[in-house]
MITORLUM-762640 format. One record per atom (N, C-alpha, C, CB): residue in three letters; x, y, z. Coordinates in steps of 0.2 Angstrom, whole numbers, padded with zeros to 4 digits, always signed. Each point is the difference from the previous one (the first is absolute). Glycine has a CB too. Example, Ala and Ser with C-alpha at 12.3 -4.5 7.8 and 13.67 -1.06 7.14 Angstrom:
<pts>
ALA+0066-0028+0039;ALA-0004+0006+0000;ALA+0004+0006+0000;ALA-0009-0006+0006;SER+0007+0011-0010;SER+0004+0006+0001;SER-0004+0005+0003;SER+0006-0003-0010;
</pts>
This chain:
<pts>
UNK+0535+0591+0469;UNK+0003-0003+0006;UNK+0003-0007-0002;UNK-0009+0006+0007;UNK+0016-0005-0004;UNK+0004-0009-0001;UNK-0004-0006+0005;UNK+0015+0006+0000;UNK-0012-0010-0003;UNK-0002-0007+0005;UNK+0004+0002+0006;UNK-0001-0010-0008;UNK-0002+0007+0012;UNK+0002+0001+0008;UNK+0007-0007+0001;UNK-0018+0006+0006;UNK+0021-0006-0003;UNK+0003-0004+0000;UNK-0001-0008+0005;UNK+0005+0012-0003;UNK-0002-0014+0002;UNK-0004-0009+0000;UNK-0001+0000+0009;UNK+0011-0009-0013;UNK-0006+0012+0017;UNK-0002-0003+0007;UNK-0004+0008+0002;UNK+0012-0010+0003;UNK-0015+0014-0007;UNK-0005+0003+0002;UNK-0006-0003-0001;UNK+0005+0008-0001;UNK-0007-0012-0001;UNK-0008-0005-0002;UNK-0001-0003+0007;UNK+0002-0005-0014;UNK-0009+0003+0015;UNK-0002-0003+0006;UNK+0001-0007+0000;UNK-0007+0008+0001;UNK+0007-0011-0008;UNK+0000-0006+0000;UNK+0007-0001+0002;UNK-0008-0002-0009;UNK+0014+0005+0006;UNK+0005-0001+0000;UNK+0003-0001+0007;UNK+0000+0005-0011;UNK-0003+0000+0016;UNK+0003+0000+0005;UNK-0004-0004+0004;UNK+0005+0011-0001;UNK-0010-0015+0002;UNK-0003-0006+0003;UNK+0002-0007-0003;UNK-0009+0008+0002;UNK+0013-0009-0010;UNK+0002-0005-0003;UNK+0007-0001+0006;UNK-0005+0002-0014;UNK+0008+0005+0014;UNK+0006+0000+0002;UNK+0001-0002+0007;UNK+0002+0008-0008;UNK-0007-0005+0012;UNK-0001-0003+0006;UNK-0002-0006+0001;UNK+0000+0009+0002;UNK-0001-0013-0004;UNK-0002-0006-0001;UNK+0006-0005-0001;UNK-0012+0004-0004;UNK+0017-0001-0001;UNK+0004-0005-0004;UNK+0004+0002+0008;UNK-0001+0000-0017;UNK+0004+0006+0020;UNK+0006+0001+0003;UNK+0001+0003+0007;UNK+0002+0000-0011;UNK-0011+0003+0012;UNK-0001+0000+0008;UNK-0001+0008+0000;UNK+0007-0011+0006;UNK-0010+0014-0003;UNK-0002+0007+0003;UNK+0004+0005-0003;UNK-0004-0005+0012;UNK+0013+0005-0010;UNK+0003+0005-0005;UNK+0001-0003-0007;UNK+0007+0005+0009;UNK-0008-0010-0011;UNK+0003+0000-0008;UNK-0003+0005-0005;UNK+0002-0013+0002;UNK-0007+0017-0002;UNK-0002+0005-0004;UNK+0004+0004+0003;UNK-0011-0003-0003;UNK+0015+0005+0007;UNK+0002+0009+0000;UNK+0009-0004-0001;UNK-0012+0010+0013;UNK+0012-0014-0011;UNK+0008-0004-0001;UNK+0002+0001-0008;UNK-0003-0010+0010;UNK-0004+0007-0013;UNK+0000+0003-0010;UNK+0002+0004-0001;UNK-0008-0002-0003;UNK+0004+0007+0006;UNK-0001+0006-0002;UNK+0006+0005+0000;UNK-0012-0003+0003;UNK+0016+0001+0006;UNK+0009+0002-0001;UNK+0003-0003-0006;UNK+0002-0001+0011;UNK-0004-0006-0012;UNK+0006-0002-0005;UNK-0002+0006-0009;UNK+0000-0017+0007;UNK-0006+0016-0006;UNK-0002+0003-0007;UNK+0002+0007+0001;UNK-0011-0008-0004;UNK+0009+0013+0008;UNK+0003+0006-0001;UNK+0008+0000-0001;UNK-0010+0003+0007;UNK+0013-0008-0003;UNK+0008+0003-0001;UNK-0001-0002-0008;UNK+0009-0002+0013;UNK-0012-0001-0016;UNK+0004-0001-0008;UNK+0005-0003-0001;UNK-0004+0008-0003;UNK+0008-0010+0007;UNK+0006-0004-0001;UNK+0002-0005+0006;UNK+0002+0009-0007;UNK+0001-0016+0004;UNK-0002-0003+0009;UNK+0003+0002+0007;UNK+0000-0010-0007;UNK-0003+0006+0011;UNK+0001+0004+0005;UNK+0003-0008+0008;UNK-0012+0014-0007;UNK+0014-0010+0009;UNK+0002-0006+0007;UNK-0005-0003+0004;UNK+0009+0006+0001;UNK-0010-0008+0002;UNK-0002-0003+0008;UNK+0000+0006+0004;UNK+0005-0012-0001;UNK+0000+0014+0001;UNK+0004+0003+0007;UNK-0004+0009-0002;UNK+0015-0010+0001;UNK-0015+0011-0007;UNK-0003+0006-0004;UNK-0007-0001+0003;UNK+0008+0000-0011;UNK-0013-0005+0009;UNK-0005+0000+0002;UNK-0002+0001+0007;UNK+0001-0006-0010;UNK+0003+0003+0014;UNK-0001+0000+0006;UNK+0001+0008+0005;UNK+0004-0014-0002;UNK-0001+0018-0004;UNK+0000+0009+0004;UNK-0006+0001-0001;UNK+0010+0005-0003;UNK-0016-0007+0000;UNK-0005+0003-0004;UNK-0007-0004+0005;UNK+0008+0002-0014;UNK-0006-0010+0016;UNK-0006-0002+0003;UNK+0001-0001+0006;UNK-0005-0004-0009;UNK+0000+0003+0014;UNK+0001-0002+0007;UNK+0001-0008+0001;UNK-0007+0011+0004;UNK+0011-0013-0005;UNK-0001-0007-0001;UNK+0009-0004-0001;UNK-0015+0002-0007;UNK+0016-0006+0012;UNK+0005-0002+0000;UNK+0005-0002-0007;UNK-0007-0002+0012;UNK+0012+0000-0012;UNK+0003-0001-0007;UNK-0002-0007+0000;UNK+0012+0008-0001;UNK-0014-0013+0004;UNK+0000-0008+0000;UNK-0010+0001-0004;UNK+0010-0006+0017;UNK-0011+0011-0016;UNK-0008+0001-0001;UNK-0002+0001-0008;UNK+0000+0006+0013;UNK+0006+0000-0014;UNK+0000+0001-0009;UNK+0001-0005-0002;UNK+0004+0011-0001;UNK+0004-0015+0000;UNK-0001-0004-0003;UNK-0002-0006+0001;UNK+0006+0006-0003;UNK-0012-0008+0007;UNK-0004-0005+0003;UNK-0008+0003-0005;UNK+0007-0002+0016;UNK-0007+0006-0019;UNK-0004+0005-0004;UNK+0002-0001-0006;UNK-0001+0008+0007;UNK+0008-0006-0009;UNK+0003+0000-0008;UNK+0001-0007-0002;UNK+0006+0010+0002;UNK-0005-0015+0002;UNK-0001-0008-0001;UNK-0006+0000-0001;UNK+0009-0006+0006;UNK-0013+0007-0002;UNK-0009-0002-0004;UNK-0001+0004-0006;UNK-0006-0002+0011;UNK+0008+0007-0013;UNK+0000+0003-0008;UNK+0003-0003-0004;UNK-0001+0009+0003;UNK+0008-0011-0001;UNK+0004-0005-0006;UNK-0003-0006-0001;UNK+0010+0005+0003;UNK-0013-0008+0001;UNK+0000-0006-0002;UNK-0008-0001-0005;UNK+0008-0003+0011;UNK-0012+0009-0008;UNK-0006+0001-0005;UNK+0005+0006-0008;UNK-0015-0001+0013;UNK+0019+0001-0012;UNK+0005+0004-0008;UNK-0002+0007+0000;UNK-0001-0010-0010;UNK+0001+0012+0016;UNK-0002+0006-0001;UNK+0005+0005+0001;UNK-0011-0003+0001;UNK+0016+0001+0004;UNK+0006+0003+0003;UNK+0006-0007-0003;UNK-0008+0009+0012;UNK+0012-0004-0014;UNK+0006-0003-0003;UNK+0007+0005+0002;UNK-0010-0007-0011;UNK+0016+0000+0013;UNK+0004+0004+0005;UNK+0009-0001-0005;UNK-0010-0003+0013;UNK+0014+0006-0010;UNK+0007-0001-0005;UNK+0005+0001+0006;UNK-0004+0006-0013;UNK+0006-0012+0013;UNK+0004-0003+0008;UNK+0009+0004-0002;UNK-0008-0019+0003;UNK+0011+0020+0000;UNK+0005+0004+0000;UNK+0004-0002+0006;UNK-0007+0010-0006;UNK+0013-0013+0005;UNK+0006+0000+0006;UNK+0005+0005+0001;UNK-0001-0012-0001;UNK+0000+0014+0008;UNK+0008+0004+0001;UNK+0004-0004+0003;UNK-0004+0011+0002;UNK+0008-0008-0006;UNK+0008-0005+0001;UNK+0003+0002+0003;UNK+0002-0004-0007;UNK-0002+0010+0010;UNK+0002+0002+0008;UNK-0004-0006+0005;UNK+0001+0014-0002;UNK-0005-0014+0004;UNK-0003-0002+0006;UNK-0004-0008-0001;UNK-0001+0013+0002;UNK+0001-0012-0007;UNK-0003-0007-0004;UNK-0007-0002+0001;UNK+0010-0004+0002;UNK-0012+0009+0000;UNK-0010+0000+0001;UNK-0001+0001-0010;UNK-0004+0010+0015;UNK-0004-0011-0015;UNK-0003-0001-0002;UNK-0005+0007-0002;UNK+0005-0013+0005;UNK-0004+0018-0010;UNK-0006+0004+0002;UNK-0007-0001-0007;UNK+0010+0011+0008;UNK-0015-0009-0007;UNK-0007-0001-0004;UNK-0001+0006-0002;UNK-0005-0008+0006;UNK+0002+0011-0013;UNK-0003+0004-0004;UNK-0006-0002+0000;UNK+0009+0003-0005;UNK-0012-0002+0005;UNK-0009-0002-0003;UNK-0002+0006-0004;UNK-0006-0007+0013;UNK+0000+0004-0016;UNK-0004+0004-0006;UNK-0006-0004-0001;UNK+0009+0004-0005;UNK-0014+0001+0004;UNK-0007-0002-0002;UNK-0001-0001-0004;UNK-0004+0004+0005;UNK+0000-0010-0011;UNK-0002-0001-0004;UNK-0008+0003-0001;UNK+0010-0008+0000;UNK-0012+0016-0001;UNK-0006+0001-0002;UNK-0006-0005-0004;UNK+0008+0010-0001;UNK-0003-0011-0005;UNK-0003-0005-0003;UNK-0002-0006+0001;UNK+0005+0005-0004;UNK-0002-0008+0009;UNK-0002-0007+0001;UNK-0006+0001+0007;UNK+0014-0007-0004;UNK-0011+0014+0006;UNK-0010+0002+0004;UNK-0003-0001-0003;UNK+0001+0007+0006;UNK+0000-0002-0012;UNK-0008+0000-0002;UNK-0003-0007-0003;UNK+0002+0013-0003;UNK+0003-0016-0002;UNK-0002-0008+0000;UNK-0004-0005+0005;UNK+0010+0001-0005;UNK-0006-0001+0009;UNK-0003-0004+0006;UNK-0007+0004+0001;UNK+0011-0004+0005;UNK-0010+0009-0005;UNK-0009+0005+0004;UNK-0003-0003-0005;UNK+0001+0014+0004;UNK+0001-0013-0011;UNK-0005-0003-0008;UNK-0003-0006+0001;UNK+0007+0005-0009;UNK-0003-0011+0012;UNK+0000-0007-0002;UNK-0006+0001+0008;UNK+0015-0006-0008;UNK-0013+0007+0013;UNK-0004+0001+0004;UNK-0009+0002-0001;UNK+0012+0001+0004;UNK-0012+0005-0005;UNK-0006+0003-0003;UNK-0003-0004-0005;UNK+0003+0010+0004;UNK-0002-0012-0008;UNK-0003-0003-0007;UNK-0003-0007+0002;UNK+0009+0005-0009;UNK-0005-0007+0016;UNK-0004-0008+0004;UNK-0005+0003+0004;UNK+0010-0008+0003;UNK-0009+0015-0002;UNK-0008+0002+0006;UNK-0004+0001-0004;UNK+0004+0007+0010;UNK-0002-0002-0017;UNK-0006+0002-0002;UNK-0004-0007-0002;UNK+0005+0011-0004;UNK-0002-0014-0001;UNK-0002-0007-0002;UNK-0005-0004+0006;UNK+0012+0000-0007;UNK-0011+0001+0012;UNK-0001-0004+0007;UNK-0009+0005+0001;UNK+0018-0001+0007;UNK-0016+0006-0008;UNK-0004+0005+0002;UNK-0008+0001-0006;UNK+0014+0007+0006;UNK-0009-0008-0012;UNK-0007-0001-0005;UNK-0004-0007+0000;UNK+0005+0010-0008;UNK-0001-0015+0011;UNK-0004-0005+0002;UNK-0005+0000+0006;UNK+0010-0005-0004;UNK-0008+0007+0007;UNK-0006+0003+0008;UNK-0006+0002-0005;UNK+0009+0008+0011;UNK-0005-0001-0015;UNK-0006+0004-0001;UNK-0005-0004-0005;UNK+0006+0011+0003;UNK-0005-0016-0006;UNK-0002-0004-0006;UNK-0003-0004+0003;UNK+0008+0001-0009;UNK-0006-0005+0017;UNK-0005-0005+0004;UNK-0005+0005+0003;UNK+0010-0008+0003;UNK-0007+0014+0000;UNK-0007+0003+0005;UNK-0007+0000-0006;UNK+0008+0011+0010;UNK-0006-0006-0017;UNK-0004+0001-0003;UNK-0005-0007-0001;UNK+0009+0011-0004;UNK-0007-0014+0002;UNK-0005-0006+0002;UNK-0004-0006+0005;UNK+0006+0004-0008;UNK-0003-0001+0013;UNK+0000-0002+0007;UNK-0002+0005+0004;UNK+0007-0007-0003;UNK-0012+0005+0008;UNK-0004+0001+0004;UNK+0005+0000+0007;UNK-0011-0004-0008;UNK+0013+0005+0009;UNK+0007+0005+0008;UNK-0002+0000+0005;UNK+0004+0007-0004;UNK-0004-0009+0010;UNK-0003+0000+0006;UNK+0007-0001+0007;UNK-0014-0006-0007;UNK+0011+0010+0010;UNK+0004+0002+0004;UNK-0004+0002+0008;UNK+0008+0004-0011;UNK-0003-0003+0017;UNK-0004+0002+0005;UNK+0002+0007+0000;UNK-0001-0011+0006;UNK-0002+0014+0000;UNK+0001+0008+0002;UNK+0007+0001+0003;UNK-0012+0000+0004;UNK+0016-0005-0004;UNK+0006+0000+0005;UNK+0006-0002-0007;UNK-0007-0004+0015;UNK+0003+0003-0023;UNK+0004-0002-0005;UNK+0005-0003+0001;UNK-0004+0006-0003;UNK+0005-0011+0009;UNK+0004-0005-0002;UNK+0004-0004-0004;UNK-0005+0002+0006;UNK+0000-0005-0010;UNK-0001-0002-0009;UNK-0004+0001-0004;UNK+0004-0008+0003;UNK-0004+0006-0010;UNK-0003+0001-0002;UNK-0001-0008-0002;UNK+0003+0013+0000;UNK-0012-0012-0002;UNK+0001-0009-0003;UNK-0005+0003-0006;UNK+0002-0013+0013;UNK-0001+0007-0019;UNK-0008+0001-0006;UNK-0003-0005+0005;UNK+0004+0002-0015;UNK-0013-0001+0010;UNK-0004-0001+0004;UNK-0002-0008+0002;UNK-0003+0010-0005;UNK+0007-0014+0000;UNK+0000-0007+0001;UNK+0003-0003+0007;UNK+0001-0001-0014;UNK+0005+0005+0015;UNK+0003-0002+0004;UNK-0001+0005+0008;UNK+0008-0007-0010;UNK-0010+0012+0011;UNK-0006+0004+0003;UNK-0003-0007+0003;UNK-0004+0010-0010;UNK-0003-0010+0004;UNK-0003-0007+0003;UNK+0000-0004+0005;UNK+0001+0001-0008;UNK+0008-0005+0004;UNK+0002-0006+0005;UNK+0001+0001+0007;UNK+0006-0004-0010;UNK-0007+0014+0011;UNK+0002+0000+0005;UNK-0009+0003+0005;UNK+0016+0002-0006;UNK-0019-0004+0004;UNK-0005+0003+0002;UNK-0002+0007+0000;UNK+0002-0007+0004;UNK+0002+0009-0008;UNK+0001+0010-0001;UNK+0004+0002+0007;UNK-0013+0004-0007;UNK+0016-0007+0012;UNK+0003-0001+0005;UNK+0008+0000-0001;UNK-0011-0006+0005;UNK+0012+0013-0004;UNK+0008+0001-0001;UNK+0004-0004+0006;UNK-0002+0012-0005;UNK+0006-0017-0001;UNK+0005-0007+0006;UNK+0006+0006+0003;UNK+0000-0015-0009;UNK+0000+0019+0010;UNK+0004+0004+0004;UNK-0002+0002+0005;UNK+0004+0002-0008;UNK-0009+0001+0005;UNK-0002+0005+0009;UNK-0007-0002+0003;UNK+0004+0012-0005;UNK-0010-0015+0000;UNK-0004-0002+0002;UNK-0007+0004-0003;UNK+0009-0006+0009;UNK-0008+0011-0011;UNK-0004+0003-0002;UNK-0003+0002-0006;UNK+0005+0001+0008;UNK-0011+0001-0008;UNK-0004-0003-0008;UNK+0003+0004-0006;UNK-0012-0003+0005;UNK+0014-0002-0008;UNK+0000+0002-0007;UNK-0004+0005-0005;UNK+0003-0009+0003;UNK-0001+0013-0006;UNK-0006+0005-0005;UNK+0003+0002-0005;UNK-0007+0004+0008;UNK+0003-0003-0014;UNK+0002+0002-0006;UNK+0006+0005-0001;UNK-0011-0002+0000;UNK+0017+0002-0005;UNK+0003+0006+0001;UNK-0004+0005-0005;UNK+0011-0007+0003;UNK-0008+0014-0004;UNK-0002+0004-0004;UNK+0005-0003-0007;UNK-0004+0010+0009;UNK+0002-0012-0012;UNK+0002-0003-0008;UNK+0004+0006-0004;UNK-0012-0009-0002;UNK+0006+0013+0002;UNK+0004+0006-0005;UNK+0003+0004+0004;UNK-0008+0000-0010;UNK+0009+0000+0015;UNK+0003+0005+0006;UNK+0009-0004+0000;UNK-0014+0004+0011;UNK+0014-0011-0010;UNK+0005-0005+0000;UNK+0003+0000-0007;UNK-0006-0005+0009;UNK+0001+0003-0015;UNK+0004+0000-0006;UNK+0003+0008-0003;UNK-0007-0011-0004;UNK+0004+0017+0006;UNK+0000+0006-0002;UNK+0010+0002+0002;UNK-0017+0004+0004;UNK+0018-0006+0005;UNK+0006-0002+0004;UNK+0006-0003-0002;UNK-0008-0001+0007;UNK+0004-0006-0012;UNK+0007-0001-0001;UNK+0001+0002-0007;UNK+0002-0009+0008;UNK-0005+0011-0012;UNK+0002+0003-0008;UNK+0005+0005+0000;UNK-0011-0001-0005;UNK+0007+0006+0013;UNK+0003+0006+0002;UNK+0008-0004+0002;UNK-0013+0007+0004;UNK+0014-0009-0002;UNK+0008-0005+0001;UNK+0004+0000-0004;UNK-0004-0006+0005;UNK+0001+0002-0009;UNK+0004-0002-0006;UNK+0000+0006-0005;UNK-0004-0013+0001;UNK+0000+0018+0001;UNK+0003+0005-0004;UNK+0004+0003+0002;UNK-0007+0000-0004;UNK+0006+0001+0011;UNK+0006+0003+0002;UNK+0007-0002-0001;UNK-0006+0002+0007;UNK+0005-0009-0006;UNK+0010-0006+0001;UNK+0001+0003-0009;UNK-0002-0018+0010;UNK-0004+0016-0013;UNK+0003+0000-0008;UNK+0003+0007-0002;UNK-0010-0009-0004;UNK+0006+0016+0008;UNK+0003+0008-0002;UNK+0006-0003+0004;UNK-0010+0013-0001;UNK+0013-0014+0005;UNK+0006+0000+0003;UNK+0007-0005-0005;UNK-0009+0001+0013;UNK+0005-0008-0015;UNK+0003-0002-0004;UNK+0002+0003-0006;UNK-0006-0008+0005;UNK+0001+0010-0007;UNK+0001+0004-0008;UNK+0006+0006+0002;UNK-0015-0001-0006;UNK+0014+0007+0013;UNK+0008+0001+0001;UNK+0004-0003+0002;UNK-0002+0007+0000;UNK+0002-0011+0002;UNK+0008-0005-0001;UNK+0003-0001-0006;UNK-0002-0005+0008;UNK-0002+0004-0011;UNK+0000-0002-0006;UNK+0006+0004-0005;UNK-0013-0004+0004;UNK+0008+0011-0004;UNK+0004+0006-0002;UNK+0006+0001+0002;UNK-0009+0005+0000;UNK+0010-0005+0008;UNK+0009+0003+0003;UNK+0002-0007-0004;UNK+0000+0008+0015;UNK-0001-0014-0014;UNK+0004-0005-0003;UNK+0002+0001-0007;UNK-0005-0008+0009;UNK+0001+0009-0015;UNK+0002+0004-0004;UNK+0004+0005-0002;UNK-0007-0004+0002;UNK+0005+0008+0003;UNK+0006+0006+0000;UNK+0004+0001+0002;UNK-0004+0002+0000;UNK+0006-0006+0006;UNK+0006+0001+0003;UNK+0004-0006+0002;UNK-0005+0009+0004;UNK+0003-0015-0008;UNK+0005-0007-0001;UNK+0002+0001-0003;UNK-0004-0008+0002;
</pts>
């Protein structure tokens, strides 16, 4: 079995919607299927979404480098038209540089719970270690309700399970970026 292609990952399509708004994963995914660039006006047969909207889209990809455009004038009319294209590659970069701050982010948690005693209320609002628990009377400052132990190894078990997940996801990006940059 090949690698699956970059805007089929989950990461990818939640990165994307973040960087460019609700269509920018299927907006990709036109550009990458045609394999060669494509228009504004091209795109807009394909999504329900006005032309002011795509390239209100394609500007928030260009400016994070992921969509890159080739400006073209007709000298009939004297407009201005756009080609755009996706940089695969600088997705998967950005996903990498991304994920390597959560995981990092993430084995710190799990390196604090493991030594730390966790308390929380029924309504898990926050979470606090036991010192600062304490300061609170075991009295959650949110809702008001008592504090009690978390499950430790149910909580550290949760986030290893995480970080193994982002990291299998990382490791294939890793590969299509390999393979296909």
């Amino acid at each position: 079995m090949g690698i699956k292609k970059i805007f089929n990952f989950a990461i990818t399509r939640d990165f994307l919607k973040k960087v460019g708004g609700d269509y920018a994963p299927e907006l990709v995914k036109i550009c990458e299927n045609r394999g060669k660039p494509i228009t504004d006006e091209e795109i807009g047969k394909k999504l329900p979404l006005k032309i002011t909207e795509i390239r209100t889209i394609l500007n928030r990809l260009h400016f994070r480098g992921i969509a890159a455009y080739q400006k073209t004038r007709n000298t009939n009319t004297g407009w201005y038209s756009y080609t755009w294209e996706i940089s695969a590659g600088r997705v998967a970069e950005l996903i990498l540089d991304e994920q390597a701050q959560e995981i990092t982010k993430l084995e710190k948690r799990s390196e604090f719970e493991e030594g730390h005693a966790i308390f929380n209320c029924k309504r898990k609002c926050s979470d606090f270690p036991f010192e600062v628990a304490a300061e609170y009377q075991f009295r959650c400052p949110e809702c008001g309700e008592t504090m009690n132990p978390a499950d430790a190894k149910k909580r550290t078990k949760n986030l290893k399970q995480h970080v193994g997940a982002l990291k299998d996801e990382v490791a294939l990006l890793k590969k299509y970026k390999e393979r296909y940059i």
